[in-house]
C-alpha positions as CSV (number, residue, x, y, z in Angstrom):
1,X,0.0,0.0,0.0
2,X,1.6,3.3,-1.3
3,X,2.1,6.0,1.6
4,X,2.3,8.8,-0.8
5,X,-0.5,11.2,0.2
6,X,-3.6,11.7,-1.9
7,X,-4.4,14.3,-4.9
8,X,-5.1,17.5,-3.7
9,X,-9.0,18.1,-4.1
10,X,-10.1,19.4,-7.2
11,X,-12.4,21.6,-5.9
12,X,-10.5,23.0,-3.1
13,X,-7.9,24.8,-5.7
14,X,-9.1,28.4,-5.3
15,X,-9.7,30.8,-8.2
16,X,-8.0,29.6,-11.6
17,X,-11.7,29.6,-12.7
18,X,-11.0,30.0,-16.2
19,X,-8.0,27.1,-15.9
20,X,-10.3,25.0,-14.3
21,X,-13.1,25.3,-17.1
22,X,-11.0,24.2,-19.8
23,X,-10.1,21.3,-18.0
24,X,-13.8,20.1,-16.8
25,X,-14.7,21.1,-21.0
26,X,-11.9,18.4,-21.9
27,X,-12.9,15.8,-19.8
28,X,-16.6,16.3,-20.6
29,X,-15.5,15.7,-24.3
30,X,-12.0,14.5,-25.2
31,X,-12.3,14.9,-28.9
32,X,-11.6,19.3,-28.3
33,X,-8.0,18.5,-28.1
34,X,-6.2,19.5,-24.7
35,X,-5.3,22.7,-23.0
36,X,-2.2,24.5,-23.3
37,X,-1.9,25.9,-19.1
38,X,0.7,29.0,-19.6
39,X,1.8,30.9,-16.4
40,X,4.6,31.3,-13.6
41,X,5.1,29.0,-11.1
42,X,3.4,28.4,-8.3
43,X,0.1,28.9,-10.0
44,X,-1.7,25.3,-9.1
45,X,-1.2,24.2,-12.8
46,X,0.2,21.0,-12.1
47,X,-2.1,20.5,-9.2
48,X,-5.2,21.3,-10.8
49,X,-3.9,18.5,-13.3
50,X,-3.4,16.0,-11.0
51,X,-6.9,16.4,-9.4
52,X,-8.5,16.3,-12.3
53,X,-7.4,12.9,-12.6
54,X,-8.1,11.8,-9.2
55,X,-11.8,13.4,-9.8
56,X,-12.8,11.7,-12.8
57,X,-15.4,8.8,-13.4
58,X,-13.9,4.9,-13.2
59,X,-13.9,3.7,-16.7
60,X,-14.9,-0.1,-17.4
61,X,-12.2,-1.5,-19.8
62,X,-11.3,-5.1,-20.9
63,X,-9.1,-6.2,-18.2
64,X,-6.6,-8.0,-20.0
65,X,-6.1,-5.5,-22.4
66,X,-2.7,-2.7,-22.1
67,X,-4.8,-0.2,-23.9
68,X,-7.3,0.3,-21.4
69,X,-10.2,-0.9,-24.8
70,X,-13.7,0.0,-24.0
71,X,-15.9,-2.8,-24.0
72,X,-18.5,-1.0,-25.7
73,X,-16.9,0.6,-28.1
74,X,-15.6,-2.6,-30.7
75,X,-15.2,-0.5,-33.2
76,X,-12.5,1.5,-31.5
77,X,-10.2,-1.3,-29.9
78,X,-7.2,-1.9,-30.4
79,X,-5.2,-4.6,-32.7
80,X,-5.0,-6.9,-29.8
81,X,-8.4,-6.8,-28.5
82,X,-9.6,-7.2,-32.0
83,X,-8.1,-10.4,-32.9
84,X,-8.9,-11.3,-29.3
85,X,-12.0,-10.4,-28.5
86,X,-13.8,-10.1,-31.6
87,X,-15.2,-13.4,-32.2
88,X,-16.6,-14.0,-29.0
89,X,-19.1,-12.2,-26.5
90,X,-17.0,-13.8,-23.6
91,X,-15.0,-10.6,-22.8
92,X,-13.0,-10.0,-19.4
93,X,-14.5,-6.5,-18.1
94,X,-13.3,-4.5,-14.9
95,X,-13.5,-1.3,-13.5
96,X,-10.8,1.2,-13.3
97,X,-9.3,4.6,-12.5
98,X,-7.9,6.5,-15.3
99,X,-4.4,6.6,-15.7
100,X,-2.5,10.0,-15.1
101,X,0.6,9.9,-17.1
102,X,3.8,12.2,-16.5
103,X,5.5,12.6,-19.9
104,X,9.3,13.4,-19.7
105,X,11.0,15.9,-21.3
106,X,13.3,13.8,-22.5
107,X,10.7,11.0,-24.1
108,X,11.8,10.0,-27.3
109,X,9.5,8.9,-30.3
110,X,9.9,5.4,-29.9
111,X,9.0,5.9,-25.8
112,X,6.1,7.6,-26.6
113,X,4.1,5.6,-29.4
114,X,5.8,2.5,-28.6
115,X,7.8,-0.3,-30.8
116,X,7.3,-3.3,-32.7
117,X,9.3,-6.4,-32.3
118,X,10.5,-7.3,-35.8
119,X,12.1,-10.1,-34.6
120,X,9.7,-11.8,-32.9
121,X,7.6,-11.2,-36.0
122,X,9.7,-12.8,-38.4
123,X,10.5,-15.7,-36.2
124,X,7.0,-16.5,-34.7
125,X,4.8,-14.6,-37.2
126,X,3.4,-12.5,-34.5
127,X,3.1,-9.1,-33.6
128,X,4.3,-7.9,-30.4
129,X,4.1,-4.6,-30.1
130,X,5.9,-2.8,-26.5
131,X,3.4,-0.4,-25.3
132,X,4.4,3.3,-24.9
133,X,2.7,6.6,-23.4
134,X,0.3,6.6,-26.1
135,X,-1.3,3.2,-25.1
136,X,-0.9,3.8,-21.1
137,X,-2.8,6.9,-21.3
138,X,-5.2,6.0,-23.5
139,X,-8.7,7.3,-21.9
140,X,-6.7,9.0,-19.1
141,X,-4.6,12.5,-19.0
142,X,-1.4,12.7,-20.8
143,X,0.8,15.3,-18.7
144,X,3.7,17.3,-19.6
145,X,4.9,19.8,-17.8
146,X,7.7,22.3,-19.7
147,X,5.7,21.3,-22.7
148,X,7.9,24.6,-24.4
149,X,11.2,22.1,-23.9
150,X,9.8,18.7,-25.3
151,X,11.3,18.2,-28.8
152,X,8.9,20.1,-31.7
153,X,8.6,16.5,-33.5
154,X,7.2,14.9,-30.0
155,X,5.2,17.4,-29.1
156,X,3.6,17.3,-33.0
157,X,2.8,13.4,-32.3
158,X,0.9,14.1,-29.1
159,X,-1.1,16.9,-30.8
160,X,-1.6,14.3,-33.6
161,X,-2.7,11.6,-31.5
162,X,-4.5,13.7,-29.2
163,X,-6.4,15.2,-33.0
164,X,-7.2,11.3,-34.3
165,X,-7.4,9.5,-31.4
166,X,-5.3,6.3,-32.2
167,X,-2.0,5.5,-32.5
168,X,-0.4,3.5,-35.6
169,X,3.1,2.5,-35.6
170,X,3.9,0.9,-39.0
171,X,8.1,-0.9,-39.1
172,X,9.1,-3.1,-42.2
173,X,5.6,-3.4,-43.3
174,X,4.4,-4.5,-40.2
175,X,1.7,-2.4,-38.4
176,X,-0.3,-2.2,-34.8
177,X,-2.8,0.1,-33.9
178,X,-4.4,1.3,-30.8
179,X,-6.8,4.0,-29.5
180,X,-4.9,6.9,-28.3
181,X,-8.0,9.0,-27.1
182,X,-6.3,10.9,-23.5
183,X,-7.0,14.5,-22.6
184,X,-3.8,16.1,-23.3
185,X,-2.5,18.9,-20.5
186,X,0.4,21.2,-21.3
187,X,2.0,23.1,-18.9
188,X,4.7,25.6,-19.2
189,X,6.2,29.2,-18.6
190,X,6.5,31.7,-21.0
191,X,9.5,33.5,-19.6
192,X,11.5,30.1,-20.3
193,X,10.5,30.2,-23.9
194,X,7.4,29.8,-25.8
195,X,6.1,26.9,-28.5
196,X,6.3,28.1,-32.1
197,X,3.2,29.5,-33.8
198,X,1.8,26.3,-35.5
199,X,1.8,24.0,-32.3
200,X,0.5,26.7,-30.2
201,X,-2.3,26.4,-33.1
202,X,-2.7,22.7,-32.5
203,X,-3.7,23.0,-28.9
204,X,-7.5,23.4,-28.5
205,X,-7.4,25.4,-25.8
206,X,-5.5,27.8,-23.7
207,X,-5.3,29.6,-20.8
208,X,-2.7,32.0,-19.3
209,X,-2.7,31.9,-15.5
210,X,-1.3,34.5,-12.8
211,X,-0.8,34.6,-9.2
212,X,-4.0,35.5,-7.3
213,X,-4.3,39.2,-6.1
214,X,-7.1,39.2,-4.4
215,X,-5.4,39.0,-0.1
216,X,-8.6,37.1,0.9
217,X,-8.2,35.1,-1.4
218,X,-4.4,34.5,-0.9
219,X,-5.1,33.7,2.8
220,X,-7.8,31.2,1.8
221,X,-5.1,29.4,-0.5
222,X,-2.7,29.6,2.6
223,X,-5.1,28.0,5.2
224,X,-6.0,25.2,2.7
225,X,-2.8,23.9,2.1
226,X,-1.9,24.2,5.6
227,X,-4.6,22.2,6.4
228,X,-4.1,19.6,3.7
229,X,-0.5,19.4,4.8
230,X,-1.1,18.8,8.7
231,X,-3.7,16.1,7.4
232,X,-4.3,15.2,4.0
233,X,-7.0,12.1,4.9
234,X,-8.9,14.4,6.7
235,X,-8.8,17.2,4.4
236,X,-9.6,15.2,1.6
237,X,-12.7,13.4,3.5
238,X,-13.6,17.2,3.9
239,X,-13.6,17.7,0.4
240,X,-15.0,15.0,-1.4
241,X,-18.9,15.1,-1.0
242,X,-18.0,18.6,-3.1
243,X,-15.7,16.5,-5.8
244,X,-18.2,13.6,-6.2
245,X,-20.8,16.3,-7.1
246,X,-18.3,17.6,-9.4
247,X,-17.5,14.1,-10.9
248,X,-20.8,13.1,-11.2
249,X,-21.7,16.4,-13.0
250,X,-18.8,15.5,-15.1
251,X,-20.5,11.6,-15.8
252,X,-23.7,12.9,-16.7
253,X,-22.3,15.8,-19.3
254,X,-20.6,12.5,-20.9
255,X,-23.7,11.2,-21.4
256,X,-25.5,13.6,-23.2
257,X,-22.6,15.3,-25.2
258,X,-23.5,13.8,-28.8
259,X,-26.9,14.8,-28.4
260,X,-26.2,18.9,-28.2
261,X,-27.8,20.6,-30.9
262,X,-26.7,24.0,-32.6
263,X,-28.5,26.1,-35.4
264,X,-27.4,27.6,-38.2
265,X,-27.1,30.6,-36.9
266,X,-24.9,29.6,-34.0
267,X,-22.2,28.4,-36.8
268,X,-22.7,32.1,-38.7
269,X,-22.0,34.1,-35.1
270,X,-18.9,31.5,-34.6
271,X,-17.8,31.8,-38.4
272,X,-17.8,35.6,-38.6
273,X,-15.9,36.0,-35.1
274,X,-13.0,33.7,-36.5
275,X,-13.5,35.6,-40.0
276,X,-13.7,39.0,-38.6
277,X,-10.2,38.4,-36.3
278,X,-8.0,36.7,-38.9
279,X,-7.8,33.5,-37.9
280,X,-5.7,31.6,-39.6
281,X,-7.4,27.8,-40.8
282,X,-10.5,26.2,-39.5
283,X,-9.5,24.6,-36.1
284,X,-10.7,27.1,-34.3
285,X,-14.2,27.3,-35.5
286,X,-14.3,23.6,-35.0
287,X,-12.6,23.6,-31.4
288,X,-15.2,26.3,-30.3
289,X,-18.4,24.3,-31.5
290,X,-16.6,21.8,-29.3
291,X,-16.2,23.2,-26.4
292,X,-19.7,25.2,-26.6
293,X,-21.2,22.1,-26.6
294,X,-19.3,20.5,-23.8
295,X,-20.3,23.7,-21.6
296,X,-23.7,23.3,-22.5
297,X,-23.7,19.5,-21.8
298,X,-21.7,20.7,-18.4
299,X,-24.8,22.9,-17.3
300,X,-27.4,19.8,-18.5
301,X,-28.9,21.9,-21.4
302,X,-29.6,20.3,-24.9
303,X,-28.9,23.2,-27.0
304,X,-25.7,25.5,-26.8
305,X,-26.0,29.5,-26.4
306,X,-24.3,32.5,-26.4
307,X,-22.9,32.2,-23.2
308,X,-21.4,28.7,-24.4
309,X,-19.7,30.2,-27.5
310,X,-18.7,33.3,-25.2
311,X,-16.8,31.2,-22.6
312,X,-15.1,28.8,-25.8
313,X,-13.9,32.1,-27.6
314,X,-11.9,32.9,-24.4
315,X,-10.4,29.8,-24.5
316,X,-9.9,28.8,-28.4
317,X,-9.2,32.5,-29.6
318,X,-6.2,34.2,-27.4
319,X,-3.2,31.8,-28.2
320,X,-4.3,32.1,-32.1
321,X,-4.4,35.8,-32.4
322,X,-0.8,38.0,-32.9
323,X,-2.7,41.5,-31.8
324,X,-6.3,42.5,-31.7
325,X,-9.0,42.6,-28.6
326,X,-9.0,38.8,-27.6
327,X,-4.7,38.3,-28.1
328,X,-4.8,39.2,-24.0
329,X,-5.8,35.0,-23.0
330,X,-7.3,36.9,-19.8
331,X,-9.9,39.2,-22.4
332,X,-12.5,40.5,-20.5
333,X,-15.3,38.4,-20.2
334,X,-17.6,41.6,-20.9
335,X,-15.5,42.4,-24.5
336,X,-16.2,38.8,-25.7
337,X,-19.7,39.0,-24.5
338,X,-20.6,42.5,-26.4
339,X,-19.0,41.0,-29.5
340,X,-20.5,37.6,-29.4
341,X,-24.3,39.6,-29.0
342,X,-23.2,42.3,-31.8
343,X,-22.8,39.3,-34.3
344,X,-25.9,37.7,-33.2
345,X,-28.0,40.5,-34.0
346,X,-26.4,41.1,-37.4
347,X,-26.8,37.8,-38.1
348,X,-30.3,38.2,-37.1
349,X,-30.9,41.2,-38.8
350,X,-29.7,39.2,-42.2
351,X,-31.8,36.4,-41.8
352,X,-34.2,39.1,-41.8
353,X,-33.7,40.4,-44.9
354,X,-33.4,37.2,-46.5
355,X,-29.8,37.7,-46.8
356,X,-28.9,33.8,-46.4
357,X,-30.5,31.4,-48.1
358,X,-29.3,28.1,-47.3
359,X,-30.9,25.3,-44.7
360,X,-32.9,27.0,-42.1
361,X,-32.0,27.6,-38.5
362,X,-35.5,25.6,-37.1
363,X,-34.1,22.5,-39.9
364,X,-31.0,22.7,-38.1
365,X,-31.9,23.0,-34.2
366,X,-34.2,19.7,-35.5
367,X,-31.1,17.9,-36.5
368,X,-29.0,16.5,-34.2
369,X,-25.8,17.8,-35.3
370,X,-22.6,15.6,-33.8
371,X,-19.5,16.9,-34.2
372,X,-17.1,13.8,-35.6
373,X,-14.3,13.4,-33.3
């Protein structure tokens, strides 16, 4: 039994409301595609990671299986539970808590998406494939801390895996595959160096934290961690009627994510934002659909608004932008807001005038629109 102390409570990190968002958003919905957590340290970032992990859901996976398969999911397991498991409705199920992996700095490729064992193959004719970080975090958190001093090529096959959700790793014609579907945490600080343009583009979502202000608040950090210190059992038993509300809040988003709706006119106000502020590609219209949706799913609603769409600009836009009134990752939430409703009544007063003429809003809130991982 491991005397290491438990996670810090989730709930009990104070402030970092914006940090915290992103992070509930991503675990609501893995498909949006990680957060990017930029500040100075000493800001909870790592912490907040770590007891996001400890918060979440168990998972029920195949219990014989490295890659932490879902059971009801055939269609997305992996190589080895296929040729497995396939055939046969006698599969080995358990419960279990999702892995929280610490990458290195110093991973290298083959560490991360693991190796095949040509020799094996050409002696036995099987495949053996030596899992990496890819397969151990599958349907967990994937951590790196000092993301800004990982090697550019590692950090573009997390951000590729994290995108696709499975890894293949193809040697001498030989190939395995497994689902690589993890929430994907970035942590770093800017005065050591930031990542270049396009992988800051790759991240779905960022957020620049600071040290708190606030002195109230500043004490309230002091006599929580004071308390946690003196006795973390106790302080976490304190904590975690508020967590399992959390996590439960969490389960049930899960649940109805797919079935969020959007209109038409939702995509037009999300569209002409991007449009209007230069932004380069269409990830980010994509990433903010996402991440409306998963608010929206967060606060049990079956349709996103403005609000939704206001709170995934703040987090999709900054990192994206080189100047202009959102390039501050702490915009004011009143800015985005203003913007957000000027669109939607220009779009309204369009739609008015017959200015768009393509599928109707009312066709489209009666669609279920799903947005394909």
């Amino acid at each position: 039994m491991s005397n290491r102390p438990p996670v810090y409570p989730f709930t009990a990190i104070v402030g970092q409301d914006l940090m915290k968002l992103a992070l509930i958003l991503n675990a609501i919905d893995m498909r949006i595609g990680g957060v990017l957590i930029r500040g100075e340290r000493g800001t909870g970032k790592s912490t907040a990671a770590r007891a996001l992990a400890a918060l979440l859901p168990q998972i029920s996976v195949i219990s014989d299986s490295p890659f932490n398969d879902d059971p009801g999911r055939p269609e997305s397991w992996s190589d080895f539970a296929r040729q497995k498991y396939q055939e046969t409705d006698e599969i080995p199920v358990a419960s279990r808590r999702i892995s929280f992996v610490d990458l290195p700095v110093s991973a290298t490729e083959d560490r991360v998406v693991g190796t095949l064992d040509i020799e094996k193959a050409i002696q036995f004719g099987e495949r053996h494939f030596e899992t990496g970080v890819l397969a151990n975090a599958n349907r967990g958190i994937l951590y790196v801390d000092e993301i800004n001093l990982l090697d550019d090529h590692i950090v573009d096959l997390l951000l590729d895996s994290a995108a696709m959700g499975v890894n293949i790793v193809e040697r001498e014609g030989i190939s395995f595959s497994h689902p690589a579907r993890f929430i994907l945490v970035g942590t770093m600080n800017p005065e050591e160096g930031d990542l270049r343009p396009q992988l800051l583009d790759r991240f779905a979502l960022s957020v620049d934290v600071t040290g708190i202000k606030d002195a109230a608040e500043r004490i309230e950090i002091l006599e929580r961690h004071i308390a946690y210190e003196n006795d973390p059992l106790d302080f976490k038993a304190e904590w975690e009627p508020v967590d399992q509300r959390l996590s439960g809040r969490i389960a049930s988003a899960r649940e109805i994510i797919d079935d969020v709706t959007h209109t038409t006119s939702d995509l037009r106000v999300i569209a002409s934002i991007t449009s209007d502020l230069r932004v380069d590609g269409h990830r980010a219209d994509l990433v903010i659909l996402k991440a409306a949706r998963a608010h929206a799913a967060y606060e049990g609603r079956a349709a996103i608004n403005d609000r939704d769409i206001t709170l995934a600009i703040r987090l999709t836009i900054p990192h994206r932008l080189k100047r202009g009134p959102f390039s501050d990752a702490q915009a004011d939430l009143n800015a985005v807001e203003a913007a957000v409703d000027d669109k939607r009544q220009e779009i309204a007063e369009g739609e008015e005038a017959g200015e768009f003429t393509d599928k109707s809003d009312e066709q489209a809130a009666q669609s279920k629109k799903k947005v394909t991982p």
